[in-house]
C-alpha positions as CSV (number, residue, x, y, z in Angstrom):
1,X,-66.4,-28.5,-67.1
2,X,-65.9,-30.4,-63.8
3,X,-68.3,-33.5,-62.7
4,X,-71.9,-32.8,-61.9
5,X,-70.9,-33.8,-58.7
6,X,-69.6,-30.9,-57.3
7,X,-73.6,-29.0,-58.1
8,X,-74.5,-31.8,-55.4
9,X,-72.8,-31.6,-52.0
10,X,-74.6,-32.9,-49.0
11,X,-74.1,-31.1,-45.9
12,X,-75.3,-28.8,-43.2
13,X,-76.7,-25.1,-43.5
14,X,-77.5,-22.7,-43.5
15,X,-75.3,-21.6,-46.4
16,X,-73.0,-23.2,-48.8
17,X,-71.2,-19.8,-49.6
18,X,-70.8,-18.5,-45.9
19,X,-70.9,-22.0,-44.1
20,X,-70.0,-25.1,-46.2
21,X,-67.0,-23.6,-48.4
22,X,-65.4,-21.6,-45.3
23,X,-65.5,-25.1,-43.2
24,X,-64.1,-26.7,-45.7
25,X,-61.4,-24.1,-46.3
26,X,-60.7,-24.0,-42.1
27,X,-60.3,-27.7,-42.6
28,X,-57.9,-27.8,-45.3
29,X,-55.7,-25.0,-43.5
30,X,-55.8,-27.6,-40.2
31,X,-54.2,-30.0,-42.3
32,X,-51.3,-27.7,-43.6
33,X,-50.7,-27.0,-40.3
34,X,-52.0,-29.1,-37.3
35,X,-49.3,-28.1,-35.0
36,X,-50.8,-24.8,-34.7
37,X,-51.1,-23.3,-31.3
38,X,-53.6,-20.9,-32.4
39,X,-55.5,-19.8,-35.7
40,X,-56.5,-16.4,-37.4
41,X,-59.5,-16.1,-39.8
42,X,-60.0,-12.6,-41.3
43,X,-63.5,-12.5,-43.3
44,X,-63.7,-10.4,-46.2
45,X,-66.6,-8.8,-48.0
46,X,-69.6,-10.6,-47.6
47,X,-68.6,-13.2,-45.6
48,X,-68.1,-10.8,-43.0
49,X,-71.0,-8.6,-43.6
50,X,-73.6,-11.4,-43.1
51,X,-71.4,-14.1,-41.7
52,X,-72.9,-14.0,-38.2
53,X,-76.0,-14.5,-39.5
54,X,-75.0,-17.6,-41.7
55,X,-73.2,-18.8,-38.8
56,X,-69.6,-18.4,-40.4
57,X,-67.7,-18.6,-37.4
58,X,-69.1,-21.2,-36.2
59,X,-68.4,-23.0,-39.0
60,X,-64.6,-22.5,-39.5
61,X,-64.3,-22.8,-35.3
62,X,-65.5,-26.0,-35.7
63,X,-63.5,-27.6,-38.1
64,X,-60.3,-25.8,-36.6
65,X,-61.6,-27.5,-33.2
66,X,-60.2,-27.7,-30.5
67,X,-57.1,-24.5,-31.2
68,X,-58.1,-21.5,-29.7
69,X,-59.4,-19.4,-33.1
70,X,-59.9,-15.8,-33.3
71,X,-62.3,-14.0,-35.9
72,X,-61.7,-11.1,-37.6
73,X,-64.4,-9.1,-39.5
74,X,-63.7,-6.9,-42.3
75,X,-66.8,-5.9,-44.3
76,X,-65.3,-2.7,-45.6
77,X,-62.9,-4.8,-47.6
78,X,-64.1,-6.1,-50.2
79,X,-61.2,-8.3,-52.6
80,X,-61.1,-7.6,-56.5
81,X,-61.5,-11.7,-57.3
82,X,-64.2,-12.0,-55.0
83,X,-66.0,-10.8,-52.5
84,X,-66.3,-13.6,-50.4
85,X,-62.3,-13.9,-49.3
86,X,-61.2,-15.4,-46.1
87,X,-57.5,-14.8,-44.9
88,X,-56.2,-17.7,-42.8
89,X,-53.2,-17.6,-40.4
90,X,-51.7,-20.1,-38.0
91,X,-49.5,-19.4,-35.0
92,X,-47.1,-21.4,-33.0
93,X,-45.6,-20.7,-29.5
94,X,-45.1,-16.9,-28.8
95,X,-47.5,-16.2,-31.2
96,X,-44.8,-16.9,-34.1
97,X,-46.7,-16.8,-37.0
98,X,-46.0,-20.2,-39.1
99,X,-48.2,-19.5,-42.0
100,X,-51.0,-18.0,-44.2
101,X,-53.3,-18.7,-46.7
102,X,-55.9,-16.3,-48.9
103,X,-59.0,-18.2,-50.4
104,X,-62.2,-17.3,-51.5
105,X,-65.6,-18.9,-51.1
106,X,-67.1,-18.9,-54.9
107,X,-70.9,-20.0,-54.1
108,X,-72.1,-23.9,-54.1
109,X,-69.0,-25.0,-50.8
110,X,-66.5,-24.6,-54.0
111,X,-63.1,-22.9,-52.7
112,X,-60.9,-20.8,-55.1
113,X,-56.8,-19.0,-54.9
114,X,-58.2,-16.3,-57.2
115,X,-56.7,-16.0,-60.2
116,X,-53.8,-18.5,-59.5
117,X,-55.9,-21.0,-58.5
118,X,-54.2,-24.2,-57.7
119,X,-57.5,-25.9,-56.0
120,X,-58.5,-27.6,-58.9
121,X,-55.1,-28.4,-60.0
122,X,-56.2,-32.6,-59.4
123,X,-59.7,-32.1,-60.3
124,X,-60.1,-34.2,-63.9
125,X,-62.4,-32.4,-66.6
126,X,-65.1,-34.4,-67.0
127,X,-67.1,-32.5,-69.8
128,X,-64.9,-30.8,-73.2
129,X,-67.7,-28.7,-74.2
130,X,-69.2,-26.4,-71.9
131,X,-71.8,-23.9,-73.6
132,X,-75.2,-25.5,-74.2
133,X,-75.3,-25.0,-77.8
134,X,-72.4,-26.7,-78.4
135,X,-73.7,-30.0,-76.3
136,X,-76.9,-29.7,-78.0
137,X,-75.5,-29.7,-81.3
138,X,-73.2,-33.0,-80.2
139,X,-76.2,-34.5,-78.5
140,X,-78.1,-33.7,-82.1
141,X,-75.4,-35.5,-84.0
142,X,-74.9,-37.9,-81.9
143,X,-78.8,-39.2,-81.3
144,X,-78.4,-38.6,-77.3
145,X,-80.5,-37.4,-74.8
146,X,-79.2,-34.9,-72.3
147,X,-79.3,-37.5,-69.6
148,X,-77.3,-39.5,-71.7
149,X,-74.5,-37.0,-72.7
150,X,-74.1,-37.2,-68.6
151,X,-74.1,-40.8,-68.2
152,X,-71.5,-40.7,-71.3
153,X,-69.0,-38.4,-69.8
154,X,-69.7,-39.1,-66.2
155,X,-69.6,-43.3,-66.5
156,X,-72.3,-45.4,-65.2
157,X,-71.3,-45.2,-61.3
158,X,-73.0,-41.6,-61.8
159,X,-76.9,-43.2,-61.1
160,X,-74.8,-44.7,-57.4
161,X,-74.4,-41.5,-56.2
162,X,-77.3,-39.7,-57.9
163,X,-79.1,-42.4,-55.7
164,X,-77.6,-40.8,-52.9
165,X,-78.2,-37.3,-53.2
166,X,-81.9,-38.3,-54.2
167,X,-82.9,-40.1,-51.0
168,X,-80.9,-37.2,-49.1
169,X,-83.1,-34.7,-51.0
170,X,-86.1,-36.9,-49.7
171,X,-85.1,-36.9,-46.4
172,X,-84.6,-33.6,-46.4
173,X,-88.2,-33.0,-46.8
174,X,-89.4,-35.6,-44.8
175,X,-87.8,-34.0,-41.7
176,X,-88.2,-30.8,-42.4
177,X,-92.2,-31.7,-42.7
178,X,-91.9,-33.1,-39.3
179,X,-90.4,-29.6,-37.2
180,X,-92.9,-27.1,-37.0
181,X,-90.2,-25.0,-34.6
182,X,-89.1,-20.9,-34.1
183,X,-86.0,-21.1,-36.5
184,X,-82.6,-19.6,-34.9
185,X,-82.0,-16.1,-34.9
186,X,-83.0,-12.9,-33.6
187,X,-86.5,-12.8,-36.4
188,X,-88.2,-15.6,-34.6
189,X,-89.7,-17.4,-37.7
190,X,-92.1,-19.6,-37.1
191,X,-91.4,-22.8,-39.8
192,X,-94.4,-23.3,-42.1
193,X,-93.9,-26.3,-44.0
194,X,-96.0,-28.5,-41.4
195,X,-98.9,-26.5,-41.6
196,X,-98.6,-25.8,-45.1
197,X,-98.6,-30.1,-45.6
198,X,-101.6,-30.3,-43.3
199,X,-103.8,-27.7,-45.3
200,X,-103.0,-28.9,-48.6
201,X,-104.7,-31.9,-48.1
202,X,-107.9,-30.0,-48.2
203,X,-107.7,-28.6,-51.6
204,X,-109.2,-29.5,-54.5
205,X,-107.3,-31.7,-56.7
206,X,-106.5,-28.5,-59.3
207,X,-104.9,-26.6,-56.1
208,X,-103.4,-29.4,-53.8
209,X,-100.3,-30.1,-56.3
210,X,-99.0,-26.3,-56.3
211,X,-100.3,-26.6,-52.3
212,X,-97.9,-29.4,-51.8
213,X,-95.1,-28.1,-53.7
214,X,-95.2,-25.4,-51.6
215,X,-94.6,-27.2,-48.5
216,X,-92.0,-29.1,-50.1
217,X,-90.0,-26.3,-50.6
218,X,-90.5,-24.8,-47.4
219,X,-89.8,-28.0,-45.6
220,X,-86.1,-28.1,-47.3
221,X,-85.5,-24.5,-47.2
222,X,-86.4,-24.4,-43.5
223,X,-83.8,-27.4,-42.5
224,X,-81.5,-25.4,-44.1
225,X,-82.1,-22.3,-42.3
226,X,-81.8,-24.3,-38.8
227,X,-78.5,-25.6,-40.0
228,X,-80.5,-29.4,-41.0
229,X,-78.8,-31.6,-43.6
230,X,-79.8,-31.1,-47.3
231,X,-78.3,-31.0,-50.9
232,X,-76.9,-28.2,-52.5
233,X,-78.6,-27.9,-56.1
234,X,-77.0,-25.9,-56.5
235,X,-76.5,-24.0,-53.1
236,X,-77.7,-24.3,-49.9
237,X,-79.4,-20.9,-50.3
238,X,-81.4,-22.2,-53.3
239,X,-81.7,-26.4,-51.9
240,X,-85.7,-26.5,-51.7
241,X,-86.2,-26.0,-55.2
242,X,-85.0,-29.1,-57.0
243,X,-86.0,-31.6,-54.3
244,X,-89.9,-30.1,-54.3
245,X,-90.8,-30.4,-57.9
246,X,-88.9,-34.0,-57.7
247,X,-90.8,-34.7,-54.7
248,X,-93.9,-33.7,-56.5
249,X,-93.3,-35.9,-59.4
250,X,-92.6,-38.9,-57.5
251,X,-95.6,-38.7,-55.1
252,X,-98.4,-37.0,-57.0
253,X,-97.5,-38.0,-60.9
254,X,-96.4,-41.4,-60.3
255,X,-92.4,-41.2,-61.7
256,X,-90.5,-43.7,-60.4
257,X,-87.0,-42.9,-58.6
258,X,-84.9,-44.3,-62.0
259,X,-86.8,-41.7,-64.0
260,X,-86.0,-39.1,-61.2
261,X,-82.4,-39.8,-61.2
262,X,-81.9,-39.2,-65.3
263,X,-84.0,-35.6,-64.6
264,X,-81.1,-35.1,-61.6
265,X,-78.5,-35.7,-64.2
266,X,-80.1,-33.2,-67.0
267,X,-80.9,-30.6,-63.9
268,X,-76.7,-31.1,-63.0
269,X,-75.3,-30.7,-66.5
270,X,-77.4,-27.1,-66.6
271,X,-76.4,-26.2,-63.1
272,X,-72.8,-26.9,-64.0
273,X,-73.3,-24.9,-67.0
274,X,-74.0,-21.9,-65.6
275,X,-71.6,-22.1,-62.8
276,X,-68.8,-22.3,-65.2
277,X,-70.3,-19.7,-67.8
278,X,-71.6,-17.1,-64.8
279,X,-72.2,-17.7,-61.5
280,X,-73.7,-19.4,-58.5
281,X,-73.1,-17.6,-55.9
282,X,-75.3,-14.9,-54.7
283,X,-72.5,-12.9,-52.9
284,X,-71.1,-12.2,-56.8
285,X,-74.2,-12.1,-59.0
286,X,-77.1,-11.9,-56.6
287,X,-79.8,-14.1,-55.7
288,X,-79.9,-14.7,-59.2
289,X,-77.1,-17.2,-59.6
290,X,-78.9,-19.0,-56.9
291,X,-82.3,-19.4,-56.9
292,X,-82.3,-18.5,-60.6
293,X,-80.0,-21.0,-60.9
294,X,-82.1,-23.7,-58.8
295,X,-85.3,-22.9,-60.8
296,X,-83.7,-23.8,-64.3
297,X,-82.4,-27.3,-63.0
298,X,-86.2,-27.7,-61.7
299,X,-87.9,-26.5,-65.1
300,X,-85.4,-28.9,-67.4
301,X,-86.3,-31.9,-65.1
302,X,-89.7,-31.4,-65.0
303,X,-89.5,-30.3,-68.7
304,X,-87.5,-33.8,-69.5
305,X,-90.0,-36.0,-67.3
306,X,-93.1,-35.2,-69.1
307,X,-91.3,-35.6,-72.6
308,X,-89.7,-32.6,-73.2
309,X,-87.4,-32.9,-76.5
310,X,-84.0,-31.1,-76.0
311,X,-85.0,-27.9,-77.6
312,X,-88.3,-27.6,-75.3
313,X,-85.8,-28.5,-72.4
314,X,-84.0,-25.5,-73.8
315,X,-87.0,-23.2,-74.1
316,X,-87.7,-24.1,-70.3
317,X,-84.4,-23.1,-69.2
318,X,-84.0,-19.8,-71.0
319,X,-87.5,-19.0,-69.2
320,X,-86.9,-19.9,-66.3
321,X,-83.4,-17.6,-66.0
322,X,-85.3,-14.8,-67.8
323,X,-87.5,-13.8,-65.7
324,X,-85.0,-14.2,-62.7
325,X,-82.5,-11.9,-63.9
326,X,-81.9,-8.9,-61.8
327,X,-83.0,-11.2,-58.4
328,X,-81.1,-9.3,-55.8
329,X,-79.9,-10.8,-52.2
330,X,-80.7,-9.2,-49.5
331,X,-81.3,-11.3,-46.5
332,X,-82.5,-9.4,-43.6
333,X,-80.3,-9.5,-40.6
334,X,-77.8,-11.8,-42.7
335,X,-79.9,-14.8,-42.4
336,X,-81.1,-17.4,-44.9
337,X,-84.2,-17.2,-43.8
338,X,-86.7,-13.7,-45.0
339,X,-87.0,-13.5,-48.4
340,X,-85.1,-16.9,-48.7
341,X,-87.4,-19.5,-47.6
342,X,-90.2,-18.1,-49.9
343,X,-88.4,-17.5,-52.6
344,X,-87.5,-21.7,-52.9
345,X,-91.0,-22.0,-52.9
346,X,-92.3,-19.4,-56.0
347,X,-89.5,-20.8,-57.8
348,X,-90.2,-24.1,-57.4
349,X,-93.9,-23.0,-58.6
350,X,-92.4,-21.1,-60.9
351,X,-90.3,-23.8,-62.8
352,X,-93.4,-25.6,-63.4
353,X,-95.4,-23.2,-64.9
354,X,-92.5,-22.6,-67.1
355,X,-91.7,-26.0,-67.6
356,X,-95.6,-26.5,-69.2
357,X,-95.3,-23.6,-71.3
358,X,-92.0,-24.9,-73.0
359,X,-93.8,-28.0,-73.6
360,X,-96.8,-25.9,-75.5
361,X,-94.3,-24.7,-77.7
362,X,-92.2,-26.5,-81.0
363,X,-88.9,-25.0,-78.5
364,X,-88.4,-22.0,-80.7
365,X,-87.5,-18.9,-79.2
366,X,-85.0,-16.0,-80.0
367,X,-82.8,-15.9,-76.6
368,X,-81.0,-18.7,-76.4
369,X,-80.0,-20.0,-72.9
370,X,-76.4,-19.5,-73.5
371,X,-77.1,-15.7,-74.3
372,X,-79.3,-15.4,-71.1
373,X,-76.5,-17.3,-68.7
374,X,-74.2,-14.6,-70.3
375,X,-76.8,-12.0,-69.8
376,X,-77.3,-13.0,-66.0
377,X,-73.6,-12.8,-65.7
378,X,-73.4,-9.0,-66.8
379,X,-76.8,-8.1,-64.9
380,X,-74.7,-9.4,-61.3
381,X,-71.5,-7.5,-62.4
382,X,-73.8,-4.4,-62.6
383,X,-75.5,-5.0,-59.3
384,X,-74.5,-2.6,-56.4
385,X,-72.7,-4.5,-53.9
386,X,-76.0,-3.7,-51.6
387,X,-77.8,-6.2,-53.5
388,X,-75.3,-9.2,-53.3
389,X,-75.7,-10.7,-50.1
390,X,-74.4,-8.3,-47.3
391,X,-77.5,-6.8,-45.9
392,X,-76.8,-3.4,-46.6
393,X,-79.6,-2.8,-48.9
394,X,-83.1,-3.6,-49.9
395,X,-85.6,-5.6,-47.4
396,X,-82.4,-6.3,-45.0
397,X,-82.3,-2.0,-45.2
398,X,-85.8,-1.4,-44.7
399,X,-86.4,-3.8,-42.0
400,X,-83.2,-2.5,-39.7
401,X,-85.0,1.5,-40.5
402,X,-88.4,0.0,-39.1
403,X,-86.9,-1.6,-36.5
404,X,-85.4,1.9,-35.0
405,X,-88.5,3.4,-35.2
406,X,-90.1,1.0,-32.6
C-alpha cells in the first residue's frame, strides 16, 4: 500500500471524484503540452452524467486556463476500467491535433491509466502488508499499536503533516459554522450547520454531544458543497465525518491534538486499506465506499481514543462497514448536496454508537473486517449503474418525476 497521505488531500469541493482528480488530470495534460492552442475533454460515465452538478467543467477549465477548452459529454458511455474516464486532447494551429490522453478518476482526487497504469510508476510503497489481518497479526508479534505500525512505516515526519490536515479539518468546521447561506445550485439549500450549533447549546448535557456532532458534520459537508476548502478522509463526498467526531473529542471530552493526530493515523491505515482491497469511490461501489468508508476511520479513532485494544478497533470497523453496505449514490440533480450532507452527519453519529458498542465487547465477532471490505467490494460490483453516482435512479429519480408533475 501507498502512504496514508494520499486518504488526506486538502482542497476544494465539491467532489474529489468529479472535481479534485479531473483538475488534477487537466493539469498534468497542460504540462505535456502547454503549447496547445486549444484543448478537448470528453467525460465519460459518471463524470458526465453528474458532472455539471459537481462542477466538472469548471474544474478542468480552470486548470487548463487561459486555452480556449471545449467539453464533451458522454454519459451513455460508460468505460470497462471505470466509469469515471476522461479523454483529453490538445490541438495546435489549424486545429492539428498534437496529442491525447485516456485517464480515469478512481475516487479520493487519485488518477488511474486503467489497467496499464503508469501513474504510480514513482509512487514508493510505503506499507508490505495490506489486509488487516495480516497487520494485526505483525502488530501482535511485534507489541505495536496501530498508530504505531503507521508511524513505523510512514517515519516520524508523518505527525508534521497529520498536524496539517488536523487544523485544516478544524478550520473546515469553524467556517463552515460561520456561513448560514443558500448553497449553489438549482435546490436552493438553505446550510444548517449554524443553526444546528446555536440550538445545541440548549440541550441537556445527554443530547448536546450527538447535537453538536451534528453540526459538525454539517458545517464540513456544507463547505464542501459550496466548493470551501476541506480534507478528503477519505473523499470530499464523505469529508464531514472524520473531522466531527475529532472535533467532538477535542472540545467536549478533553483529548488533546497529539492524541488526535495518532487516531488520524489509525483512521488512515483503515481508509487506505480499503481503498486498496475495494473501493472509495462512489461512482464504482456506491456511496458505500465513501461514506461507509469515512464512518469506519471515525469508529477506529474514536474506538482507539477511549482505549480501544486492536481487536475492539477491529470489532468497530467491521460494524461500522456492515451496516453500510449496499449504501447507494444517488445525488439529486448531480449535486453533493441532498442526501449527502445528512448522510456525513448519521454517520458521524453512527461511528460513535458503534465505536461504544465495540468497546462493550472482548472484540470477538465472526465477520472479520477484511471479509466485509471484500464483501462491500462485491455488493458495488452488483449495484446497477443507477445507484453509483449518475442520478439516474433512486431519490435523484423520484425528485426529477415530482418535479414534472408541478
Amino acid at each position: 500500500m501507498d502512504s496514508i497521505k494520499g486518504i488526506y488531500k486538502i482542497g476544494y469541493g465539491p467532489s474529489s471524484s468529479h472535481t479534485m482528480g479531473p483538475n488534477r488530470a487537466a493539469e498534468t495534460f497542460k504540462q505535456k503540452y502547454p503549447e496547445a492552442f486549444a484543448y478537448r475533454a470528453t467525460l465519460y460515465g459518471s463524470l458526465a452524467a453528474t458532472g455539471k452538478g459537481h462542477m466538472t467543467d469548471d474544474a478542468i477549465k480552470l486548470a487548463l486556463q487561459p486555452t480556449p477548452t471545449e467539453i464533451v459529454w458522454r454519459a451513455d458511455i460508460v468505460p470497462a476500467f471505470h466509469t469515471n474516464g476522461m479523454l483529453f486532447e490538445a490541438f495546435g494551429q489549424h486545429q492539428v491535433k498534437l496529442g491525447e490522453w485516456m485517464v480515469y478518476s478512481i475516487g479520493g482526487g487519485y488518477l488511474s491509466e486503467g489497467e496499464h497504469d503508469t501513474l504510480g510508476a514513482g509512487i514508493r510503497l510505503v506499507y508490505d502488508l495490506k489486509r488487516l489481518g495480516e497487520i494485526q497479526s505483525f502488530i501482535e508479534r511485534e507489541g505495536l499499536s496501530f498508530w504505531e505500525y503507521v508511524e513505523w512505516h510512514e517515519g516520524k515526519d508523518i505527525w508534521d503533516f497529520l498536524a496539517i490536515i488536523w487544523d485544516q479539518m478544524q478550520q473546515s468546521i469553524q467556517d463552515g459554522l460561520q456561513n448560514d447561506k443558500v448553497l449553489p445550485g438549482n435546490l436552493h439549500v438553505r446550510s444548517k450547520a449554524k443553526q444546528y450549533h446555536v440550538r445545541a447549546s440548549s440541550y441537556k448535557p445527554s443530547l448536546q454531544g450527538r447535537a453538536l456532532v451534528t453540526a459538525y458534520a454539517l458545517a464540513v459537508a456544507e463547505q464542501n458543497a459550496r466548493g470551501g476548502k476541506v480534507v478528503t478522509a477519505p473523499t470530499c463526498g464523505s469529508c464531514g465525518v472524520v473531522p466531527a467526531v475529532l472535533y467532538h473529542m477535542k472540545k467536549n471530552h478533553g483529548f488533546s491534538d497529539h492524541d488526535i493526530m495518532k487516531a488520524l493515523a489509525t483512521a488512515g491505515l483503515f481508509g487506505n486499506i480499503i481503498k486498496t482491497n475495494a473501493s472509495i469511490s462512489g461512482a464504482e461501489v456506491g456511496c458505500q465506499g465513501e461514506i461507509g468508508s469515512a464512518c469506519v476511520m471515525a469508529a477506529v479513532a474514536v474506538n482507539q481514543l477511549f482505549g480501544g485494544s486492536p481487536q475492539q478497533i477491529e470489532c468497530a470497523a467491521e460494524m461500522a462497514m456492515e451496516h453500510n453496505l449496499g449504501l447507494t449514490c444517488d445525488p439529486v440533480c448531480g449535486l453533493v448536496q441532498i442526501p449527502c450532507i445528512e448522510r456525513n452527519s448519521m454517520a458521524a453519529l453512527r461511528a460513535l454508537d458503534v465505536s461504544f458498542y465495540a468497546l462493550l465487547s472482548d472484540g470477538k465477532h465472526i465477520i472479520s473486517f477484511d471479509k466485509v471490505v471484500d464483501t462491500m467490494k462485491r455488493t458495488g460490483k452488483d449495484l446497477p449503474s443507477l445507484y453509483k453516482e449518475t442520478s439516474l435512479g433512486g431519490l435523484a429519480l423520484k425528485m426529477d418525476d415530482d418535479a414534472k408533475t408541478i
